[in-house]
C-alpha positions in Angstrom: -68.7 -52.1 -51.8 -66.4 -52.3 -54.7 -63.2 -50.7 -55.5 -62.0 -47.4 -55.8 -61.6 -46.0 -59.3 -60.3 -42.9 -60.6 -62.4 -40.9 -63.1 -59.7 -38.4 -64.7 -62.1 -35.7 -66.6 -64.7 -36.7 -64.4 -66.8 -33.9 -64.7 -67.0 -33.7 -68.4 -70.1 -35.4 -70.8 -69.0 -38.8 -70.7 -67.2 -38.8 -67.4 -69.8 -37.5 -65.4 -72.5 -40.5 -66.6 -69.7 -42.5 -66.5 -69.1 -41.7 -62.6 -73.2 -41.9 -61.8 -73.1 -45.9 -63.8 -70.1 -46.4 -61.6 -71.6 -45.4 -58.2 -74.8 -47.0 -59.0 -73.1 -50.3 -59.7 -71.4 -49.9 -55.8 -67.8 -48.4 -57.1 -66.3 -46.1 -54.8 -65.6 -43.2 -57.1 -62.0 -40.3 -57.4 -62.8 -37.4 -59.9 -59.8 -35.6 -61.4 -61.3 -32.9 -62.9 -59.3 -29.4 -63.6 -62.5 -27.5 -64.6 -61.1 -26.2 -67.8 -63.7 -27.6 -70.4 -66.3 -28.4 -67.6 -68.2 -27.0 -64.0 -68.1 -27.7 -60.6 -72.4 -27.4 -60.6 -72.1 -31.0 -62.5 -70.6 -32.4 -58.9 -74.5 -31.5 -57.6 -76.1 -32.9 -60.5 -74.0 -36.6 -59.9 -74.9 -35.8 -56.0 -78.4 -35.4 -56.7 -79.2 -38.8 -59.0 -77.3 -41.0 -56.8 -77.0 -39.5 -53.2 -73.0 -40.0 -53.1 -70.7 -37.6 -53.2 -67.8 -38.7 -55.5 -64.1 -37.2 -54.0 -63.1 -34.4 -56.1 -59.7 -33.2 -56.5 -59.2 -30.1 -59.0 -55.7 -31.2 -60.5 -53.8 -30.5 -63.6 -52.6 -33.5 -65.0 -50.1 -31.8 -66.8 -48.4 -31.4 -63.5 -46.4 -34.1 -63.4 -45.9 -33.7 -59.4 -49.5 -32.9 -58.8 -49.8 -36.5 -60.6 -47.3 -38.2 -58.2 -49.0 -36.8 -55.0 -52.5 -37.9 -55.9 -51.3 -41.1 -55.9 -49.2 -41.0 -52.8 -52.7 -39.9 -51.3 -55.0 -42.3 -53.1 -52.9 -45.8 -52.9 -56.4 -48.3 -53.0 -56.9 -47.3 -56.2 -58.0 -50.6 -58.4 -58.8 -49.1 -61.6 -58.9 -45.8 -63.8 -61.0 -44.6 -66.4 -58.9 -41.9 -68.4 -61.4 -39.2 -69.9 -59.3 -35.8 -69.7 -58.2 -34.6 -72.6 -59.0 -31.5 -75.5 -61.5 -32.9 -78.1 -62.4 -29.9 -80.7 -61.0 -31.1 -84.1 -60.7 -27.6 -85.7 -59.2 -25.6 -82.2 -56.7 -28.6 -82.2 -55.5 -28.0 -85.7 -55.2 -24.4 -85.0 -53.4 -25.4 -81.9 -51.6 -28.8 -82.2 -49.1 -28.4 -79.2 -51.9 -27.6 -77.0 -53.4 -30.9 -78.1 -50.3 -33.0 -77.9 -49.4 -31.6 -74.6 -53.0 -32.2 -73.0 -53.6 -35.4 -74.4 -50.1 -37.1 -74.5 -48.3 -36.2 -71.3 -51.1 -36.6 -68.8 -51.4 -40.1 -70.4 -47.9 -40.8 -70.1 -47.9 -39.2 -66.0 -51.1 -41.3 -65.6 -49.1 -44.8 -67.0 -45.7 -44.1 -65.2 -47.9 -44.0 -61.5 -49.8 -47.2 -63.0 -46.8 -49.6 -64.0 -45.2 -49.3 -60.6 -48.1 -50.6 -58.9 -48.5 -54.6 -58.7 -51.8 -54.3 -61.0 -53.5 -51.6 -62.6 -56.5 -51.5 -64.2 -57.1 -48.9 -67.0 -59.5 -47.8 -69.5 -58.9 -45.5 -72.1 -61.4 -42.8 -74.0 -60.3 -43.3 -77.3 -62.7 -43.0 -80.3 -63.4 -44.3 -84.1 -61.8 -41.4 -85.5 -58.8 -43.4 -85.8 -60.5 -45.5 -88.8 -61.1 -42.6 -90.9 -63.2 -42.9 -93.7 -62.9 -47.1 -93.3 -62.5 -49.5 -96.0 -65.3 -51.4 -95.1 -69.1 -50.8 -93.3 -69.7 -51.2 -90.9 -66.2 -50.8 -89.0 -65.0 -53.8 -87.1 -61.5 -53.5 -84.7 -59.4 -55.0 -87.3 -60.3 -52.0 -89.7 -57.1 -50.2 -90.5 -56.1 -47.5 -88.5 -55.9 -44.6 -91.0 -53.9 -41.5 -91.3 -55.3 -39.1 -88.7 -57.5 -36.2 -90.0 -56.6 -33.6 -87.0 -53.9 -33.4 -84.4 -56.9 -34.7 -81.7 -57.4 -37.7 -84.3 -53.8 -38.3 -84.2 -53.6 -38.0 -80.3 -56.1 -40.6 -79.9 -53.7 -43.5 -82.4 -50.7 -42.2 -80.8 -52.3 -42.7 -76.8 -52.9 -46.5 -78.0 -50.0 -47.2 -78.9 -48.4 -45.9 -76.0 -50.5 -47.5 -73.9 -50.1 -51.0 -76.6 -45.6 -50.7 -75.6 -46.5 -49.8 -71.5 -48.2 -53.2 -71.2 -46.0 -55.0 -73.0 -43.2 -54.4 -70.2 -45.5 -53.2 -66.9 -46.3 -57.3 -66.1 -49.3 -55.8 -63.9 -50.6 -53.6 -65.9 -54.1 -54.1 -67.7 -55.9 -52.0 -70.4 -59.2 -51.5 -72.5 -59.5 -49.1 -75.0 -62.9 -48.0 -75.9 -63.7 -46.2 -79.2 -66.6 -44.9 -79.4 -68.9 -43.8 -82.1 -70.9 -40.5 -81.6 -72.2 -40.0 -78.1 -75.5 -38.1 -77.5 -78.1 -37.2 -75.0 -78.3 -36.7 -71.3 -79.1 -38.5 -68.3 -82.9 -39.1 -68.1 -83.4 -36.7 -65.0 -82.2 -34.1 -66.6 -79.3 -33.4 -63.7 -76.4 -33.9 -66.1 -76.0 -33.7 -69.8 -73.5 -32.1 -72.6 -72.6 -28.5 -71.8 -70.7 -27.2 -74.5 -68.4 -23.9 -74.0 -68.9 -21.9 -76.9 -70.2 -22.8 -79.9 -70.8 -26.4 -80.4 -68.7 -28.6 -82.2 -71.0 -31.4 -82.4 -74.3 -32.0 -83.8 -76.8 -32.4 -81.4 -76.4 -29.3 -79.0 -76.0 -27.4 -82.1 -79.8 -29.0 -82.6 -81.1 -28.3 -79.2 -79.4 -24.9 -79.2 -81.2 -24.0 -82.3 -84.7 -25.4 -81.3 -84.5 -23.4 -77.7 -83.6 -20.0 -80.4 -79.9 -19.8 -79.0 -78.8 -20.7 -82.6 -80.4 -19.0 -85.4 -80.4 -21.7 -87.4 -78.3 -25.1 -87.8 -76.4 -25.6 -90.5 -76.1 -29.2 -92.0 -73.1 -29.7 -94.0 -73.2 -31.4 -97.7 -76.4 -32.5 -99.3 -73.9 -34.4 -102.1 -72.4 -37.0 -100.3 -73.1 -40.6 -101.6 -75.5 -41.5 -99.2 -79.6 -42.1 -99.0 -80.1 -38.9 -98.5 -77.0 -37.0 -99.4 -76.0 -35.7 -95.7 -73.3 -37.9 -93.5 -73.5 -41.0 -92.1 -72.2 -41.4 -87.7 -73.3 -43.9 -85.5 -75.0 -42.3 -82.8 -75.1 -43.8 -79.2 -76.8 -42.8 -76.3 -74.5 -41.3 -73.4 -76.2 -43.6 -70.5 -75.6 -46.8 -72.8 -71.9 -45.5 -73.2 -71.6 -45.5 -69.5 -72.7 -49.0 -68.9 -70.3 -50.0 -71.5 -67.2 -48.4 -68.8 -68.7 -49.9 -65.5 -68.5 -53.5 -68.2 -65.2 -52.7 -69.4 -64.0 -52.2 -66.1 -65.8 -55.8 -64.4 -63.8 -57.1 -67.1 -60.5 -56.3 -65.5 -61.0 -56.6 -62.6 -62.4 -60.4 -62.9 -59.1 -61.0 -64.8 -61.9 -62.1 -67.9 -59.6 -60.3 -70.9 -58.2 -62.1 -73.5 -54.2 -59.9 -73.5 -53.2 -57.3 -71.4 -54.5 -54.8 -74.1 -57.6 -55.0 -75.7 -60.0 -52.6 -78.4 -63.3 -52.4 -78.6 -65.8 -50.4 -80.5 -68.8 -48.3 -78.9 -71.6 -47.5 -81.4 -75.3 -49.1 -82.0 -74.5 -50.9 -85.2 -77.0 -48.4 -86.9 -76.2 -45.3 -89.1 -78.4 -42.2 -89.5 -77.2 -39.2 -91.7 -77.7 -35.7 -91.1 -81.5 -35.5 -92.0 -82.6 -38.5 -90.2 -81.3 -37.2 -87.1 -83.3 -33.8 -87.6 -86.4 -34.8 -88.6 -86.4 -38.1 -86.0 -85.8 -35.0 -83.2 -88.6 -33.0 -84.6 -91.0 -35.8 -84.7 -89.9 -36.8 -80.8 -90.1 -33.5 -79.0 -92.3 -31.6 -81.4 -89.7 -28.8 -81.5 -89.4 -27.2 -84.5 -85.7 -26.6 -86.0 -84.8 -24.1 -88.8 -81.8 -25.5 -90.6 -79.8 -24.3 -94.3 -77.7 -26.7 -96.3 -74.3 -25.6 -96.7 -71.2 -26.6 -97.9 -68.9 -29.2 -96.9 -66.7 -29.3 -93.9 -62.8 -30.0 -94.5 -62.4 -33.4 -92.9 -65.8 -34.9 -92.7 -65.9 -38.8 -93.6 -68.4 -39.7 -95.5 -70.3 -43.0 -93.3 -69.0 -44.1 -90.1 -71.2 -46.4 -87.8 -69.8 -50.1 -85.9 -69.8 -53.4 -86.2 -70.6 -53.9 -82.3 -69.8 -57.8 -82.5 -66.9 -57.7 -80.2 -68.6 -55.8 -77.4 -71.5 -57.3 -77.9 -70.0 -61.2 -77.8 -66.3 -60.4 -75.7 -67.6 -57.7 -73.5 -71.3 -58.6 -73.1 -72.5 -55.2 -73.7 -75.2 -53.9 -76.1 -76.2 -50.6 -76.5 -80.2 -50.4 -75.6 -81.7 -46.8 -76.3 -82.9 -45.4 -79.2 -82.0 -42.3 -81.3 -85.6 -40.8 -80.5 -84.5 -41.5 -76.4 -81.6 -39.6 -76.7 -82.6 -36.9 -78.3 -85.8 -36.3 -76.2 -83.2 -36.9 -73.6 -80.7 -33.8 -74.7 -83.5 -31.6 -75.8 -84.7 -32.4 -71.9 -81.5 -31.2 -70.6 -81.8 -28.2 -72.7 -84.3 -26.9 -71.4 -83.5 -27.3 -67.5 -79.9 -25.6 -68.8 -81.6 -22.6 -70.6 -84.6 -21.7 -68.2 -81.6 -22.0 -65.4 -79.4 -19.3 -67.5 -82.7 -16.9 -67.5 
């Protein structure tokens, strides 16, 4: 058996294929989940893949206290993988404090428990965002961090760098920051996958929304930009290979294999699709069929973003495996157990 990790957001997208990669790999597993963005159901669904039971403790780790306590309770634990946070672009512009409070001081709460300990292992969810619209394609970790687009941009440079100054004084205290490209799909079985509150902010369950008729139609924004087809460039990755990439993250600190005490590396397949591609490469997998209008730009949309995986690939000794078509048959999948389930 290995170690006991903390998974803060645990029950989230990323964090809840994040947990199921860690338990499969033998890692004893602490979510830290407040439920405000996510549901307890996804608990069953991690339950049912990998017959563990992760702990669960419903915290607000806003709470400074609440913060200090789980750690009074929990003292074996050998690593964290730092997930919670606010992600919508557009609510965090219309609410920056909300953003800056979320993002920033259960960081800082998580950091101050971690430096007093003799070592601490942590990974942060951080995300390629902070290049921009880069210089240079594809985006290496050297690319300049740009001006942030959005106070959730912003939140994800300024939680680097505070996590850059901790481990320059905490002596025991270790770090990876992961910035990841565009993460899509679902676990293959179907038991856990995105679950978006509201209206989607990203583009696949905006796709898979539309194609199950929950969404009249999906809208795809710009045919004008300088691109092969006119529509935007991301780097999509598949959730379970994003997962993987954690469980190798975290191996790497715990062996003691990292080159400093703080290292960045980028999450994405190396490969860009735009817009369309994505579209017709998930009508063409599932056979769905998806109605869909151009319309105009959207205020703060880069024009091409995808990796230069090198680093992970070579440092980290990760590689992202599945294809676009997987995780969209994947996500449209999930879909379909989530709508006949709302019926």
């Amino acid at each position: 058996m290995n170690g006991k990790i903390l998974v803060t957001g645990g029950l989230g997208f990323i964090g809840s294929h994040t947990v199921v990669a860690l338990q499969e790999k033998g890692f004893e597993v602490v979510i830290i989940d407040n439920l405000s963005n996510s549901s307890i159901d996804v608990l069953e669904g991690i339950v049912s893949i990998t017959q563990k039971r992760p702990a669960f403790e419903q915290i607000d780790l806003r709470e400074k206290a609440a913060v200090k306590s789980f750690f009074e309770k929990y003292t074996d634990i050998e690593g964290v993988i730092h997930f919670a946070a606010s992600k919508a672009v557009g609510e965090s512009v219309e609410n920056p404090l909300l953003y800056y409070e979320n993002n920033l001081s259960t960081l800082i709460y998580l950091l101050q428990e971690l430096q007093e300990k003799s070592s601490a292992n942590f990974i942060f969810s951080s995300s390629c965002t902070v290049y921009g619209q880069a210089d240079e394609l594809p985006i290496n970790e050297n690319a300049p961090v740009k001006k942030a687009e959005s106070p959730y941009g912003n939140t994800k440079q300024i939680g680097e760098e505070i996590i850059a100054d901790t481990c320059k004084v905490a002596s025991g205290l270790n770090a990876i920051s992961l910035r990841y490209f565009n993460p899509i799909g679902a676990h293959p079985s179907a038991e856990i996958g995105e679950l978006p509150i509201g209206t989607p902010q990203n583009l696949v369950p905006f796709i898979t929304q539309t194609a199950i008729g929950k969404r009249k139609e999906l809208s795809v924004f710009g045919d004008d930009y300088p691109t092969r087809d006119g529509t935007c460039i991301r780097d999509y990755i598949h959730v379970m290979d994003l997962a993987q990439a954690h469980v190798v993250a975290l191996e790497r600190l715990i062996k003691g294999q990292e080159n400093s005490n703080f290292e960045v590396f980028n999450l994405g397949t190396g490969q860009g699709n735009t817009v369309l591609e994505v579209i017709s490469t998930f009508q063409e997998s599932t056979g769905a069929n998806l109605p869909y209008k151009i319309a105009n730009r959207r205020e703060g949309d880069v024009i091409a973003a995808f990796a230069d995986t090198e680093k992970a690939n070579e440092d980290l000794g990760w590689k992202a495996k599945r294809s676009l078509a997987d995780a969209l048959q994947s996500a449209w999948k999930w879909e379909q157990k989530v709508s006949k389930a709302e019926e």
